[in-house]
C-alpha positions in Angstrom: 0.0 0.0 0.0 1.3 3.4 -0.6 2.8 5.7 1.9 1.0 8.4 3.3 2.2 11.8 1.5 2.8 13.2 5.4 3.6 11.7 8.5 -0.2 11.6 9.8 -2.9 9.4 8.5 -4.7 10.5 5.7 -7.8 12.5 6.5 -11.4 11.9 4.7 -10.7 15.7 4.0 -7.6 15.0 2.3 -9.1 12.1 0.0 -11.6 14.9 -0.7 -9.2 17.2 -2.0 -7.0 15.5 -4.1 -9.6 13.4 -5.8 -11.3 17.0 -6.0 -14.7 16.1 -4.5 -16.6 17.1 -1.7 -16.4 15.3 1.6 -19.9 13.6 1.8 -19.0 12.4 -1.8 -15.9 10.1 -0.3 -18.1 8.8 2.4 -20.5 7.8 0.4 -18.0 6.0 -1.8 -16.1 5.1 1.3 -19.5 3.6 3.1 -20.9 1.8 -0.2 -23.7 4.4 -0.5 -25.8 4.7 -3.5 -25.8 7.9 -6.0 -22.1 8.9 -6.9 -21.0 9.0 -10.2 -18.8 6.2 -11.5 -16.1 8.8 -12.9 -16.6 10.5 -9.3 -16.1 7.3 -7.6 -12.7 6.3 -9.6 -11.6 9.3 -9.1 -12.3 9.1 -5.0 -10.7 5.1 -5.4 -7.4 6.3 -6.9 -7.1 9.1 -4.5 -7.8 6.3 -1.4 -5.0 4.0 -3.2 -2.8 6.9 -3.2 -2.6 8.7 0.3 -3.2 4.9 1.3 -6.1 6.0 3.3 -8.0 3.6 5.8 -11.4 3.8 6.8 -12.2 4.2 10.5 -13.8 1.8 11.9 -16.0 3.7 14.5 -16.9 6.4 12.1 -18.2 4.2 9.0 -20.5 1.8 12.0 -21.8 5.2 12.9 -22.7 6.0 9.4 -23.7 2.1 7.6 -25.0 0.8 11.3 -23.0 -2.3 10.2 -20.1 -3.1 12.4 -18.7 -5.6 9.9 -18.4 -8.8 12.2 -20.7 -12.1 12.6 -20.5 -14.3 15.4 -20.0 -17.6 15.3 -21.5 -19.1 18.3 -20.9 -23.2 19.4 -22.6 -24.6 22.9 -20.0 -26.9 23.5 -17.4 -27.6 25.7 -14.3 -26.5 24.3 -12.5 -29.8 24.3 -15.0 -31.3 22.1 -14.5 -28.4 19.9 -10.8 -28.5 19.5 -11.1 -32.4 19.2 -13.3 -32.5 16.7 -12.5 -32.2 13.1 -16.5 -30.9 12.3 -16.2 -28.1 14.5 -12.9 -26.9 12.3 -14.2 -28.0 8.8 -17.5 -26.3 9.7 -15.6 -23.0 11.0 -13.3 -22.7 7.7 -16.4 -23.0 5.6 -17.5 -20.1 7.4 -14.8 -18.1 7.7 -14.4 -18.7 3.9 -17.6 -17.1 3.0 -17.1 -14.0 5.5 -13.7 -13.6 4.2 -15.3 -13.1 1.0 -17.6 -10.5 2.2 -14.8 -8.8 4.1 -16.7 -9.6 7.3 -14.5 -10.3 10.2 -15.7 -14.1 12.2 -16.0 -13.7 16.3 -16.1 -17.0 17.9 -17.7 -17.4 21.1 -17.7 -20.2 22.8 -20.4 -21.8 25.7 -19.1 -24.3 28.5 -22.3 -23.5 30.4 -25.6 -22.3 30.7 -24.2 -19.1 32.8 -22.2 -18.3 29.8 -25.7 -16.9 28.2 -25.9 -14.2 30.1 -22.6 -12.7 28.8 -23.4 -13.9 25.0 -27.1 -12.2 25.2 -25.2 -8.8 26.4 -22.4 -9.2 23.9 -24.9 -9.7 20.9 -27.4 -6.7 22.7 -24.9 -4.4 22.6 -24.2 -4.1 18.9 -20.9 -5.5 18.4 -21.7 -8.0 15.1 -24.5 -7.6 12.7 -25.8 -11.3 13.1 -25.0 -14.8 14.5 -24.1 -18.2 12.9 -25.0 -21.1 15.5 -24.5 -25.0 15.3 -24.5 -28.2 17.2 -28.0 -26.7 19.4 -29.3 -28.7 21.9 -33.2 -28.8 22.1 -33.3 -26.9 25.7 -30.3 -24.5 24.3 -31.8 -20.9 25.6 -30.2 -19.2 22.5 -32.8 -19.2 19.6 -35.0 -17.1 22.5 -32.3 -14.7 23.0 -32.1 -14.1 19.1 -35.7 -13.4 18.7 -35.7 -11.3 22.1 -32.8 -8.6 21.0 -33.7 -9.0 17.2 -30.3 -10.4 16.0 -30.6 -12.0 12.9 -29.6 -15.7 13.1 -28.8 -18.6 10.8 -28.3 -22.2 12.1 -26.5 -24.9 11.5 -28.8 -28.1 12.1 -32.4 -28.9 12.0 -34.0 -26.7 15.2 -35.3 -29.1 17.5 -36.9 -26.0 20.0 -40.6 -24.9 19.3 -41.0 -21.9 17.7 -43.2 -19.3 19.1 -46.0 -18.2 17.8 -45.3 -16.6 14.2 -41.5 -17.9 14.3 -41.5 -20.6 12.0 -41.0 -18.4 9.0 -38.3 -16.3 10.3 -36.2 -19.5 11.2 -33.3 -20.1 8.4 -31.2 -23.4 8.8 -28.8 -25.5 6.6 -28.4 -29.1 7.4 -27.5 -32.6 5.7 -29.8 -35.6 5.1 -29.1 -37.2 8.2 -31.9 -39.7 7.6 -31.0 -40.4 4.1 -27.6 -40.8 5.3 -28.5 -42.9 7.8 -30.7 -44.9 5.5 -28.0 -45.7 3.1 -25.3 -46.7 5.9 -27.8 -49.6 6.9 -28.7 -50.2 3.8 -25.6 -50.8 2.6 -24.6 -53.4 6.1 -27.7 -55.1 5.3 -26.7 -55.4 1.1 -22.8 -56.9 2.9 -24.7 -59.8 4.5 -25.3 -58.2 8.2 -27.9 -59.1 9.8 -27.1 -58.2 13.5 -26.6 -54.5 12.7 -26.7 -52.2 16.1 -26.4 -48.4 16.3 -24.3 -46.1 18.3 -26.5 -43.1 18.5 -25.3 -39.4 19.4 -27.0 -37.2 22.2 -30.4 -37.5 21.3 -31.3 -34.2 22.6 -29.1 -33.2 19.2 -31.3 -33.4 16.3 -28.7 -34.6 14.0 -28.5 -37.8 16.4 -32.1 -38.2 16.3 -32.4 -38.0 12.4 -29.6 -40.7 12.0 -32.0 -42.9 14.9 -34.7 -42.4 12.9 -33.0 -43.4 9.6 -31.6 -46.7 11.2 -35.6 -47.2 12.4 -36.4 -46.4 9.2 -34.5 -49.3 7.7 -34.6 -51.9 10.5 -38.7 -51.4 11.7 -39.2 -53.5 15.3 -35.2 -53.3 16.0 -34.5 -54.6 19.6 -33.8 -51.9 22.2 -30.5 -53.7 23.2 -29.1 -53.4 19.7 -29.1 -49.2 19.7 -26.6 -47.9 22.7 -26.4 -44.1 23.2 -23.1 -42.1 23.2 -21.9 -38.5 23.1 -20.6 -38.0 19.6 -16.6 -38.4 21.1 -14.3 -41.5 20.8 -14.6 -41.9 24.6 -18.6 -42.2 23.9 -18.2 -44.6 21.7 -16.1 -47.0 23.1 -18.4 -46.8 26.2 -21.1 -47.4 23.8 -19.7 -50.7 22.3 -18.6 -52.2 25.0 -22.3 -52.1 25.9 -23.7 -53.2 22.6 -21.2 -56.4 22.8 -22.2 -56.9 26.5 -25.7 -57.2 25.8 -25.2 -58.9 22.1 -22.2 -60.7 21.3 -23.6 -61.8 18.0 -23.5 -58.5 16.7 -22.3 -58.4 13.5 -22.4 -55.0 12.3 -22.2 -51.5 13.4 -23.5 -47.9 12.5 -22.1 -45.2 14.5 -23.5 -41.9 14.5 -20.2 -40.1 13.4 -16.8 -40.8 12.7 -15.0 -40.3 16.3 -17.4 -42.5 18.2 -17.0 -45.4 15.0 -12.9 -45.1 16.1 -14.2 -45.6 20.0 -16.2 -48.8 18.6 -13.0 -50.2 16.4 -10.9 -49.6 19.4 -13.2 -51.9 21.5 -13.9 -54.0 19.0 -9.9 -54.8 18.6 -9.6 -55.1 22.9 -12.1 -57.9 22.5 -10.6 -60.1 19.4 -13.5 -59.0 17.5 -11.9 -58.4 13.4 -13.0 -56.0 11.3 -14.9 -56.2 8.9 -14.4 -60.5 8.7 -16.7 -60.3 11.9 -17.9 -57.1 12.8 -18.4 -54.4 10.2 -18.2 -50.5 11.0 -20.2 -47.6 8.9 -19.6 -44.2 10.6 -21.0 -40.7 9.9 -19.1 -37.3 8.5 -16.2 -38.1 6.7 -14.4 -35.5 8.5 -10.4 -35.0 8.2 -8.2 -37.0 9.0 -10.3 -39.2 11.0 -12.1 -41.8 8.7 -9.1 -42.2 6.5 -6.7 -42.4 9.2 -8.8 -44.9 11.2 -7.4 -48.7 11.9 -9.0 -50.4 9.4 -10.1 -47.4 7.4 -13.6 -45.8 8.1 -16.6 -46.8 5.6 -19.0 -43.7 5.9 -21.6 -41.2 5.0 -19.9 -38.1 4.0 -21.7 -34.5 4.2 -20.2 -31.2 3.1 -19.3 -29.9 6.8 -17.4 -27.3 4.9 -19.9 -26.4 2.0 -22.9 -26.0 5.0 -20.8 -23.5 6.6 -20.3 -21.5 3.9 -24.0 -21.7 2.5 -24.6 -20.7 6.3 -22.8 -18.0 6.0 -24.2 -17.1 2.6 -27.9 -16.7 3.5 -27.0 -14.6 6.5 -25.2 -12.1 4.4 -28.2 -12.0 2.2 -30.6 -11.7 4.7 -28.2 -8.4 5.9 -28.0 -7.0 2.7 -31.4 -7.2 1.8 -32.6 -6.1 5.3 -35.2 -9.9 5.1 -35.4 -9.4 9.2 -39.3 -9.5 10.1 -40.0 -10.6 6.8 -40.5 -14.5 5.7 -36.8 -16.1 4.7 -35.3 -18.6 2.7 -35.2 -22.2 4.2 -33.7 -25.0 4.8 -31.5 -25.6 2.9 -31.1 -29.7 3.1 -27.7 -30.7 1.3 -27.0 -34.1 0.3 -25.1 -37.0 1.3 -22.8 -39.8 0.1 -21.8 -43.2 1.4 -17.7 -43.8 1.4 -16.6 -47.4 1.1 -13.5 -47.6 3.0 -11.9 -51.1 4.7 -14.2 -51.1 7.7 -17.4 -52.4 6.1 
């Protein structure tokens, strides 16, 4: 970037001069306002490349009533965060799309329900011009807080809350085919020759866990209650879950796990007990997520979905519903993106 012609930074007044315009003409150029002449704008551009000119921050919020940040908020601990390869792929999908909208990305983070409090004041007090959330819970205060300040939302996962009354329409999500998905993993267990097929099931107070349930149901109508163990969506969860499963059923012969880390819990178990995969015991997971099902011992059969495409369509619609000022009015959604079964090693 150029220098500055002096030793101070470069004034609106000074852009004004040398481009040889009046002052409300460079904010309006500066602030993306309607009405200027393209010759006039040019000319205001060139003079901002030259005297290397940057906006101030405070000013142009006062002027647009944008601040130029989205927050990204995630009500999980953080260790599951950092641990998990969705959480990242989901984030850089984001960031992706902001970036592209020069919008700056504010994480925040919830390890408890007293955490609220400080997000509600934070979002309240004008700091970003909307909200990204994913991985809700069905009692998760937030999509009240939303509607009670006004900040316009988009999330990332079927909502599993009730709306209130004349809410539905104003609720914009993007989310895979979890039941499809689901579907297709037990379909394809079932097409291998399995017949003992159990499930490892996230937290079902997650909507994403129920679908994939419901898609296993779906599939395998009257399935015994032994055969479906729940677990937490971590490697820990799943190992506790399949140690369960094979407690209860040793003739299980087949295994859908409800994502990628808790299928690598399940094939560590599975290994501690002498059980071989996929000769006795074959393992479908859920995600496809980096590096995990391509790294896992044997490699991970599974449904893959576009963790990093949602984030950026999730990002997308909000940006859209900011430019276009769609707040109050009826919005675009959902937005259900497909998914594809991997064939890896595992099963």
């Amino acid at each position: 970037m150029p220098e500055p012609r002096s030793g101070s930074r470069p004034t609106l007044e000074a852009v004004a001069a040398l481009a040889g315009v009046s002052r409300a003409t460079v904010s309006r150029v500066v602030n993306g306002g309607d009405g200027v002449r393209p010759h006039l704008a040019d000319r205001v551009q060139t003079a901002i490349q030259e005297l290397g000119y940057i906006p101030n921050h405070a000013a142009r919020t006062l002027v647009t009533r944008r601040t130029g940040a989205v927050a990204v908020i995630i009500p999980e601990p953080e260790a599951r965060i950092f641990s998990d390869p969705f959480f990242s792929r989901q984030i850089r999908g984001i960031s992706k799309e902001l970036t592209a909208h020069d919008t700056q990305l504010v994480l925040l983070l919830v390890e408890d329900l007293c955490d609220y409090d400080r997000i509600e004041r934070y979002l309240a007090g004008g700091h970003v011009d909307g909200a990204l959330a994913f991985s809700l819970h069905t009692d998760d205060p937030l999509p009240a807080i939303a509607s009670r300040i006004g900040m316009p939302m988009v999330y990332g996962g079927r909502p599993g809350w009730t709306a209130g009354p004349g809410e539905d329409d104003k609720v914009t999500y993007v989310d895979a085919d979890n039941r499809g998905g689901a579907r297709d993993a037990v379909r394809h267990l079932l097409a291998q020759g399995r017949r003992r097929i159990a499930h490892i099931c996230g937290p079902l107070d997650q909507t994403s866990a129920a679908d994939r349930l419901s898609g296993y149901h779906d599939v395998l109508p009257g399935t015994e209650p032994e055969l479906v163990s729940v677990g937490d969506f971590t490697a820990a969860g799943g190992a506790r879950a399949m140690a369960e499963l094979l407690d209860r059923d040793p003739s299980i012969d087949a295994v859908f796990a409800g994502n990628d880390l808790m299928a690598t819990g399940a094939l560590r178990v599975l290994r501690e007990r002498g059980r071989a995969v996929p000769a006795e015991v074959a393992v479908v997971g859920f995600d496809d997520a980096e590096p995990v099902a391509e790294s896992a011992d044997p490699p991970l059969t599974t449904v893959r979905q576009d963790i990093e495409g949602m984030g950026r369509m999730m990002a997308r619609l909000l940006m859209e519903r900011l430019a276009d000022g769609r707040e109050g009015r009826t919005v675009p959604g959902p937005v259900i993106t497909d998914t594809t079964l991997v064939q890896r090693a595992s099963g």
